[in-house]
C-alpha beads as a LAMMPS data file, in Angstrom:
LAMMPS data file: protein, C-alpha beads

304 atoms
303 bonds

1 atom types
1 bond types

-500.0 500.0 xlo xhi
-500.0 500.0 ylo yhi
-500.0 500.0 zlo zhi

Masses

1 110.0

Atoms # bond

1 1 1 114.058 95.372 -167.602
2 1 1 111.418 96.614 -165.611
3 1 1 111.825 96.693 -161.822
4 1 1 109.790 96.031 -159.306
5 1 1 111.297 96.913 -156.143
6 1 1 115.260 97.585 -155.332
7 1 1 117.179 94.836 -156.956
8 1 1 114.029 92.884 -158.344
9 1 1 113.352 93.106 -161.862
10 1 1 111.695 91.404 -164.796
11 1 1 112.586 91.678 -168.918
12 1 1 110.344 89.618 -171.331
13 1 1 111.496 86.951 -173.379
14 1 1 109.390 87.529 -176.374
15 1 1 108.422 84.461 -177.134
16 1 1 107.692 83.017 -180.530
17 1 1 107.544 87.123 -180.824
18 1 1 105.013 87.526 -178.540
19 1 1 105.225 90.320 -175.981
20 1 1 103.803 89.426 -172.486
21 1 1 103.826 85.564 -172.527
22 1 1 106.997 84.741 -170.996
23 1 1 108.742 86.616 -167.787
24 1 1 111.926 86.076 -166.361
25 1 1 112.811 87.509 -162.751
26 1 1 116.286 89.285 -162.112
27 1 1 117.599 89.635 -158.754
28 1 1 120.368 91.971 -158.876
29 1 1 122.840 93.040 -156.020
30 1 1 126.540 93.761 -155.347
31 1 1 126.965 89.899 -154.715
32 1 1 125.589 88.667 -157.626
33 1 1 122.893 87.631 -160.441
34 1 1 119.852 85.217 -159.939
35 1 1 117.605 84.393 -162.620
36 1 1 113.753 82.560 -161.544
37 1 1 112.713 81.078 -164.745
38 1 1 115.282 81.354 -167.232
39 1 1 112.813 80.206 -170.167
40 1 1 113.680 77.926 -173.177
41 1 1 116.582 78.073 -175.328
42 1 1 114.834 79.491 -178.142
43 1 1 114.066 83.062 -176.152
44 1 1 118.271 83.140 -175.038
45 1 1 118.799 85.993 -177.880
46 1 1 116.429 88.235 -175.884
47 1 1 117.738 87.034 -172.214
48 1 1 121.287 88.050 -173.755
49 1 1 120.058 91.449 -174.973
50 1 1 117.463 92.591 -172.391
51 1 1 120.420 91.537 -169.606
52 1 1 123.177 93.081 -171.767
53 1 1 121.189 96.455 -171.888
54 1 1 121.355 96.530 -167.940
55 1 1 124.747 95.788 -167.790
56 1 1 124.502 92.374 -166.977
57 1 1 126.284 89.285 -168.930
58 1 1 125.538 85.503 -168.427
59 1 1 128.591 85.517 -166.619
60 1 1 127.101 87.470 -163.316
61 1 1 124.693 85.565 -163.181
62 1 1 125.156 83.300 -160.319
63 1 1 121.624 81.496 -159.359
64 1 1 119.141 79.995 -161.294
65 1 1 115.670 79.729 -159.483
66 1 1 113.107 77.176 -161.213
67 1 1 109.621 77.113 -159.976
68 1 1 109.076 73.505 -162.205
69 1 1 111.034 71.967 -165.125
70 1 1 108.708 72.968 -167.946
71 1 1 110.740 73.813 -171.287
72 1 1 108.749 76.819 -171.055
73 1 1 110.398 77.910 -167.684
74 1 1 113.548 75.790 -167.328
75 1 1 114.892 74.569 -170.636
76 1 1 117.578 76.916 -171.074
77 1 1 119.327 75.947 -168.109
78 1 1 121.254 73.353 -169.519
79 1 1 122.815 75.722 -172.207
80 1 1 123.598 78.693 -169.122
81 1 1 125.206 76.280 -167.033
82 1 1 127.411 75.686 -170.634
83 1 1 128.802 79.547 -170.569
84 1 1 128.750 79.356 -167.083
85 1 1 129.906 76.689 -164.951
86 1 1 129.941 78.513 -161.747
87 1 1 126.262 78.669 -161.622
88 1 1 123.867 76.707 -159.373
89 1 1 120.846 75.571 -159.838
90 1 1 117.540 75.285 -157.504
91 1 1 115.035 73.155 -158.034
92 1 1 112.546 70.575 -156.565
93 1 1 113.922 67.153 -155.775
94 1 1 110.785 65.341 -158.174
95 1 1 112.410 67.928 -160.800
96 1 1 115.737 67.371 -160.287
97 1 1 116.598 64.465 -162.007
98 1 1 115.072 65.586 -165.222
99 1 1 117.129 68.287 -165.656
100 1 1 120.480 66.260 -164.941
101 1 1 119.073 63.104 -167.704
102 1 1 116.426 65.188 -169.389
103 1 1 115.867 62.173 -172.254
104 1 1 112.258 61.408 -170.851
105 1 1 111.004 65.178 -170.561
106 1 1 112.025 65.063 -174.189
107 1 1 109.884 62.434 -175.194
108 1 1 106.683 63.572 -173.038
109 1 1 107.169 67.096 -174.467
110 1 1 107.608 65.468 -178.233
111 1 1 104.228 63.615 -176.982
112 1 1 103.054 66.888 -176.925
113 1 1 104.766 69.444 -179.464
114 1 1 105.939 66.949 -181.938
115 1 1 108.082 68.802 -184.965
116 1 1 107.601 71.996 -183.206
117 1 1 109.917 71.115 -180.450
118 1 1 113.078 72.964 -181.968
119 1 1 111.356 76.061 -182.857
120 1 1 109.227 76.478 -179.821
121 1 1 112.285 75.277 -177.397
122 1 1 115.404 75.068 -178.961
123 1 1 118.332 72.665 -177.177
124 1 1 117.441 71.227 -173.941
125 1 1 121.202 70.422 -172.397
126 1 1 121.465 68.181 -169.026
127 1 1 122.210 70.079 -166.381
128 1 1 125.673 68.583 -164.597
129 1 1 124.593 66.804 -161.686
130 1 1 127.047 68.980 -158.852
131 1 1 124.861 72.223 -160.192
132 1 1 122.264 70.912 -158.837
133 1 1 120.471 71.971 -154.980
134 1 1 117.580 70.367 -154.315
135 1 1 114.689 71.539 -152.558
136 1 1 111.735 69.856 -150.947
137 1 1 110.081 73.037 -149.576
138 1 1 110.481 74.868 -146.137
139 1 1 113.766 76.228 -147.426
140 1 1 115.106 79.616 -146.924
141 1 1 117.974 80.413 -148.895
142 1 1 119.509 83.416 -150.493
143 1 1 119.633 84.395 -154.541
144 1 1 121.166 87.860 -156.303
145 1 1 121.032 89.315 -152.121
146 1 1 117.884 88.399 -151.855
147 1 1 116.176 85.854 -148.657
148 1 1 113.280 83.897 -150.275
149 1 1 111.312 81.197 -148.785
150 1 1 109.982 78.469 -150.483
151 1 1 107.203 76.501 -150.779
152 1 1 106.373 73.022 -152.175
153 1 1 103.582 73.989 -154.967
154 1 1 102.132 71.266 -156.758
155 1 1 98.655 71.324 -158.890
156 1 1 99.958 72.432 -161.886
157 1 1 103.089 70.387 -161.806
158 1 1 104.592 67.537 -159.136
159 1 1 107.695 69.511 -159.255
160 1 1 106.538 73.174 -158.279
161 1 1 107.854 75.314 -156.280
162 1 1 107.081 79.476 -155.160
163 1 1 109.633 81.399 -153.623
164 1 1 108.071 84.824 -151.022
165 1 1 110.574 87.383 -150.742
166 1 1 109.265 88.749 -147.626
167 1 1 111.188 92.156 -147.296
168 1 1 109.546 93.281 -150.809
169 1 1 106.133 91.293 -150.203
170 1 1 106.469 89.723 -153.788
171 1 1 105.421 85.720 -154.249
172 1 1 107.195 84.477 -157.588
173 1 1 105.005 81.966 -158.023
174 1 1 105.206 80.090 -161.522
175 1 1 102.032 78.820 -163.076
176 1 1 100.417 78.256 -159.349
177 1 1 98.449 81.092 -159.517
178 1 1 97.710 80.931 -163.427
179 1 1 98.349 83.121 -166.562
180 1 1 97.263 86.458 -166.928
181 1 1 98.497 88.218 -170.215
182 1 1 95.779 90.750 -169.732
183 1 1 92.771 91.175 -167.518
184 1 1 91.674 87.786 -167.390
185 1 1 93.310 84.532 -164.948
186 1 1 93.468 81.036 -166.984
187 1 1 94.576 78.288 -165.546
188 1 1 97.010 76.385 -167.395
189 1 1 96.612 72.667 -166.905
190 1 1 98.304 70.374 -169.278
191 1 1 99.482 67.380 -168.696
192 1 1 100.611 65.156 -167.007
193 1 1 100.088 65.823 -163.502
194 1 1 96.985 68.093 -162.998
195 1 1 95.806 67.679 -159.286
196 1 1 92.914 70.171 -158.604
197 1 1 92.683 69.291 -155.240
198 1 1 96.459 69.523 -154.477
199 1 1 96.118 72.875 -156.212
200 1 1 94.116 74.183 -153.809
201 1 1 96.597 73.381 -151.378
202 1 1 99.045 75.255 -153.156
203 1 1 96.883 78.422 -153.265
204 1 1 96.460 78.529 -149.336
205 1 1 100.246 78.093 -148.713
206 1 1 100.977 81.225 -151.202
207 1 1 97.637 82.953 -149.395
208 1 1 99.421 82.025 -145.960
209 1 1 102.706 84.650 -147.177
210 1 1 100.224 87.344 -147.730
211 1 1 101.910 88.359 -150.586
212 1 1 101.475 91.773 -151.649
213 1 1 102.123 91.151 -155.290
214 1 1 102.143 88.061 -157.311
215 1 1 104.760 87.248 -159.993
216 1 1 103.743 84.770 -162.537
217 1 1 106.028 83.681 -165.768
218 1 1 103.153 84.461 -168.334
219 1 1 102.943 87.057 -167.422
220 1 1 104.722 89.700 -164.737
221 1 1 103.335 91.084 -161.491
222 1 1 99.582 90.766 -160.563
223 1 1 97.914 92.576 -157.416
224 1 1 96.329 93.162 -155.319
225 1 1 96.364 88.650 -154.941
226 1 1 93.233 88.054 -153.184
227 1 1 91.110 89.024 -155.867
228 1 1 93.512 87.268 -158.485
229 1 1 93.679 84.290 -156.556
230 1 1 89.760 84.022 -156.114
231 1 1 89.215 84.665 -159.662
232 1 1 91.902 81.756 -160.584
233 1 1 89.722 79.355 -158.395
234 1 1 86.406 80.511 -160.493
235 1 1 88.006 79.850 -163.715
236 1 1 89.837 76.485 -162.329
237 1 1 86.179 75.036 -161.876
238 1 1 84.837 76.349 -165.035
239 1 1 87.379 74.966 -167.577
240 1 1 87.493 71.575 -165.270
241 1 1 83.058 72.165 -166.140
242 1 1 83.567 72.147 -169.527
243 1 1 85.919 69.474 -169.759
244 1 1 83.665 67.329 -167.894
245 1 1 80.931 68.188 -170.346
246 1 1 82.960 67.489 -173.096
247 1 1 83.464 64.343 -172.274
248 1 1 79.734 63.837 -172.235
249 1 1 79.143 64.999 -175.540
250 1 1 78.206 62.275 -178.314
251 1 1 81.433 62.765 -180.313
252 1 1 83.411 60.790 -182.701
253 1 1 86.675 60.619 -180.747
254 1 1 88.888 62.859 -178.189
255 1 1 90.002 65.181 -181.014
256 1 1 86.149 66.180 -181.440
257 1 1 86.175 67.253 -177.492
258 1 1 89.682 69.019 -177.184
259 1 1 88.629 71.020 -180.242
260 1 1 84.867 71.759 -178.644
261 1 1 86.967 72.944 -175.600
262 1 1 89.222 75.285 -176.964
263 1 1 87.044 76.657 -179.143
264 1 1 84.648 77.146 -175.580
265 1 1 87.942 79.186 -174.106
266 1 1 88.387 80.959 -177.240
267 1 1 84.945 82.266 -176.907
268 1 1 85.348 82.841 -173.128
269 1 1 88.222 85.026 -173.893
270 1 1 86.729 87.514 -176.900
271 1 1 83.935 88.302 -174.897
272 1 1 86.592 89.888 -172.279
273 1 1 89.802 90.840 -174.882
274 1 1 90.835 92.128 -178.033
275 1 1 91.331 89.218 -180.008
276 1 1 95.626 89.862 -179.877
277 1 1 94.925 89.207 -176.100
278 1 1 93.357 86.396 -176.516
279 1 1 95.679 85.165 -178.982
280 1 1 98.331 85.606 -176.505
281 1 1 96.452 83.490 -173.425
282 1 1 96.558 80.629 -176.554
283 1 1 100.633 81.228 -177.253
284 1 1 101.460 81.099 -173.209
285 1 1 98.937 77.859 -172.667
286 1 1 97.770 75.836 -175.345
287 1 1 94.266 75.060 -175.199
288 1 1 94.667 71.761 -176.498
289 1 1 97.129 70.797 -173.912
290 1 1 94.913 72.059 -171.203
291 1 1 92.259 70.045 -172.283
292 1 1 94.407 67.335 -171.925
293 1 1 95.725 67.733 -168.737
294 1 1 92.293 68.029 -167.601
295 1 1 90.711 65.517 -169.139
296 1 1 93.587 63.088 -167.851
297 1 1 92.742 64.108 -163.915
298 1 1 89.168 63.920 -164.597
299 1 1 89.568 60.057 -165.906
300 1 1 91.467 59.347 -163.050
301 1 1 89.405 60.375 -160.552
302 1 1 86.426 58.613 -162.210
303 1 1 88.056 55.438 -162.643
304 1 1 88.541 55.479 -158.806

Bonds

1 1 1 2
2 1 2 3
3 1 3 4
4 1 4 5
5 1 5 6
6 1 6 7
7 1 7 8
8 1 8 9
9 1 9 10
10 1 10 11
11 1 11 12
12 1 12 13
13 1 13 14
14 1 14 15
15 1 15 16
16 1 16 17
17 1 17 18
18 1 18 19
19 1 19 20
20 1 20 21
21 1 21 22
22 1 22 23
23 1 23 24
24 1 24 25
25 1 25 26
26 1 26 27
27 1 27 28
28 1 28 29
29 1 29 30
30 1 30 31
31 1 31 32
32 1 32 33
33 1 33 34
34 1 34 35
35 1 35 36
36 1 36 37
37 1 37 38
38 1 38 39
39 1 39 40
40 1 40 41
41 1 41 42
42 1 42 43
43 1 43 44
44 1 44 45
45 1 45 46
46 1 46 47
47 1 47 48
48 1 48 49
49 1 49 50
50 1 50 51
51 1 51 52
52 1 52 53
53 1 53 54
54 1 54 55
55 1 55 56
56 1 56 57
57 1 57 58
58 1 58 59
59 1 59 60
60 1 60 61
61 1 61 62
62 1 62 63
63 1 63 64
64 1 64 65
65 1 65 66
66 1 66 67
67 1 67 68
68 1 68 69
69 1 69 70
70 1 70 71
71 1 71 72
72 1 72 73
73 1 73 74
74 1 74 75
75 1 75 76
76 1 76 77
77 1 77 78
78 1 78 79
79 1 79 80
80 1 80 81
81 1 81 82
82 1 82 83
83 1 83 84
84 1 84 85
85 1 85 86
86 1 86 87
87 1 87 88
88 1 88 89
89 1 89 90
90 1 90 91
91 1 91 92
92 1 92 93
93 1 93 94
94 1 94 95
95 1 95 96
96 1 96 97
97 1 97 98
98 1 98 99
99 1 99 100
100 1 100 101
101 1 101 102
102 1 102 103
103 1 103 104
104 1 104 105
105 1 105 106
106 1 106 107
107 1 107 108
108 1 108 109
109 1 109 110
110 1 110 111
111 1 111 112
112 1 112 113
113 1 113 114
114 1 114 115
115 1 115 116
116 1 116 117
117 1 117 118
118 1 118 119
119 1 119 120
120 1 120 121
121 1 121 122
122 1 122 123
123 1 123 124
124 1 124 125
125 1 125 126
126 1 126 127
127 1 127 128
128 1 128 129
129 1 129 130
130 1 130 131
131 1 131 132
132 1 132 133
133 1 133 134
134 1 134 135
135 1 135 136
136 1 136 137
137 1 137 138
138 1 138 139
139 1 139 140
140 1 140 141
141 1 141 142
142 1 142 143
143 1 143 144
144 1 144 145
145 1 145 146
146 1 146 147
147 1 147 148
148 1 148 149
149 1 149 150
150 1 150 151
151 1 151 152
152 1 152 153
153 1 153 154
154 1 154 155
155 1 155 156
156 1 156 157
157 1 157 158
158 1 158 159
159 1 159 160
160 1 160 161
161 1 161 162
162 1 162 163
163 1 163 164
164 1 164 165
165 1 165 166
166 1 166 167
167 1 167 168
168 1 168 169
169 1 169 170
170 1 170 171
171 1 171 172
172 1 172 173
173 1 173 174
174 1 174 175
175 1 175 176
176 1 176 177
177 1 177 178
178 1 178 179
179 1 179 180
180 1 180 181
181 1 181 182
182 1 182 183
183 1 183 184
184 1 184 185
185 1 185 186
186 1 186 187
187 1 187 188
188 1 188 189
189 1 189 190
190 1 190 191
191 1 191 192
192 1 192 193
193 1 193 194
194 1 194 195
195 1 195 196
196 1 196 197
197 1 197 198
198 1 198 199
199 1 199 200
200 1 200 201
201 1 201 202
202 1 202 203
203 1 203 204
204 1 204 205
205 1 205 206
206 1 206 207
207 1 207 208
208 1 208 209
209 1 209 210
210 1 210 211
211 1 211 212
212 1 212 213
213 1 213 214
214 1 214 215
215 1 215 216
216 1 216 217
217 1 217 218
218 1 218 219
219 1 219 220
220 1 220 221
221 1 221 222
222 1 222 223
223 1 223 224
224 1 224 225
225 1 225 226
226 1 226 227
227 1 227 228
228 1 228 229
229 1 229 230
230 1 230 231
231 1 231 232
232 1 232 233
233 1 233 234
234 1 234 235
235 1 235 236
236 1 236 237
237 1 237 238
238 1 238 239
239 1 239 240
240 1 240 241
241 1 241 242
242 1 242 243
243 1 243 244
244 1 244 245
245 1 245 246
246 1 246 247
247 1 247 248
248 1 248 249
249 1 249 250
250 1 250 251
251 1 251 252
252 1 252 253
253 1 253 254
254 1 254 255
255 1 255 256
256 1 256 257
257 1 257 258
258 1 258 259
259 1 259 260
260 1 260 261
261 1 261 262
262 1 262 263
263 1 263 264
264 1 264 265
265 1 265 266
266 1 266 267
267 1 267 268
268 1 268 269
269 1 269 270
270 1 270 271
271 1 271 272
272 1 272 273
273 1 273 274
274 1 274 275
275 1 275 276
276 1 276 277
277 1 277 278
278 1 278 279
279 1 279 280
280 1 280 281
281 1 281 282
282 1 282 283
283 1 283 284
284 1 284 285
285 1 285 286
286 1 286 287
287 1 287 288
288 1 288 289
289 1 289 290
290 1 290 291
291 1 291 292
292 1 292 293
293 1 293 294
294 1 294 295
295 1 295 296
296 1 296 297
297 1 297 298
298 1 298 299
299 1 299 300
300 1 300 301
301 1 301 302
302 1 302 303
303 1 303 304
């Protein structure tokens, strides 16, 4: 694990066997274990190891944080609260009830991943119901002796939340503030419930902390935030740019444009990073699905 102040630490999840891609956040004190974005299933072998190597066992852990529902954040919460039945779960109230019945998350995500779904996720158990705390934002509550407020977060997802621990000046903050594997902040926007504008809203409540550091899941701590937060802005009206070009071009269909837009990242990307860097920004946010997302708020807002 790698700490970032007393009793706050983070241990990557390796995903798909990719270093830097997914984070999970450990608050650790005398009291207890809380987790903020447990990840999926598939990464629990590396939760169980890089936890076991501090000393700490699934059964310590006594919180699980979730900034949104996303199998990619929360989809191993199910199969936690199945070796440990002690542990409660936070979690937005638009969230909530997806994690208790999680049959249509399935079938959006198996819109979107299709036979992949078991190797990128693994088991996706409903969380029992008297787990669950919801939250609506405003909140202060307390996780591995830790105070954290929260904020409602949406933009990337209906259900996002950001938790400010104020005593260390950290902001664990999701996907609100984007994906930064190395020196470059993407935006990941897939679908269904891209709202730029609500974004923005999003950003100023996490400005209005004044957050020292930044946490995000893909990937770890980011500062100083102004800087980071400006340059996620930038890039947010770039790639919504190109999607709006995209769907200008004369092409034969959809799968023409999502594959001119990726490629358009791609090339984005290996002018900044070595090419496993940008591979990595690809493995945390698919490019495809951020198209998507995109294109689906841009239609929207046009058809108004």
């Amino acid at each position: 694990m790698h700490p970032l102040a007393a009793g706050v630490s983070y241990l990557d999840l390796l995903f798909r066997g990719t270093p830097r891609v997914i984070a999970t956040v450990v608050l650790h004190a005398a009291g207890g274990v809380a987790l903020i974005d447990p990840g999926p299933t598939s990464t629990l072998p590396a939760l169980r190891q890089a936890l076991g190597a501090s000393g700490i066992a699934i059964g310590d852990v006594t919180t699980i944080l979730l900034t949104h529902i996303h199998l990619d954040h929360a989809g191993s919460t199910g199969t936690l609260l199945r070796e440990n039945r002690g542990l409660r779960v936070y979690v937005h109230e638009r969230g909530a009830p997806h994690l208790i019945d999680p049959a249509k998350l399935l079938a959006s995500a198996t819109r979107l991943y299709g036979d992949a779904m078991d190797t990128l996720w693994g088991a996706v158990l409903p969380v029992p119901s008297q787990a669950v705390v919801t939250l609506k934002g405003g909140e202060r509550l307390e996780g591995g002796g830790r105070a954290l407020d929260v904020a409602y977060t949406p933009g990337h997802a209906s259900h996002h939340v950001s938790f400010f621990s104020a005593d260390t000046g950290i902001a664990f903050v999701g996907d609100t503030a984007g994906v930064k594997v190395a020196s470059y902040v993407l935006p990941p926007t897939p679908p269904p419930d891209i709202d730029l504008e609500i974004w923005q809203d999003s950003l100023a409540k996490i400005e209005a902390w004044r957050p020292e550091t930044l946490f995000l899941t893909h990937f770890g701590p980011s500062a100083p935030c102004r800087p980071h937060l400006t340059e996620l802005r930038d890039h947010l009206e770039l790639t919504s740019r190109l999607v709006k070009t995209s769907l200008e071009r004369d092409e034969s269909g959809d799968d023409a444009r999502e594959a001119w837009f990726a490629e358009e990242i791609r090339r984005e990307l290996r002018r900044r990073l070595a090419d496993d860097e940008a591979r990595a920004y690809e493995t945390a946010a698919p490019f495809d699905l951020n198209w998507r997302g995109l294109a689906r708020y841009v239609r929207k807002r046009e058809s108004r």
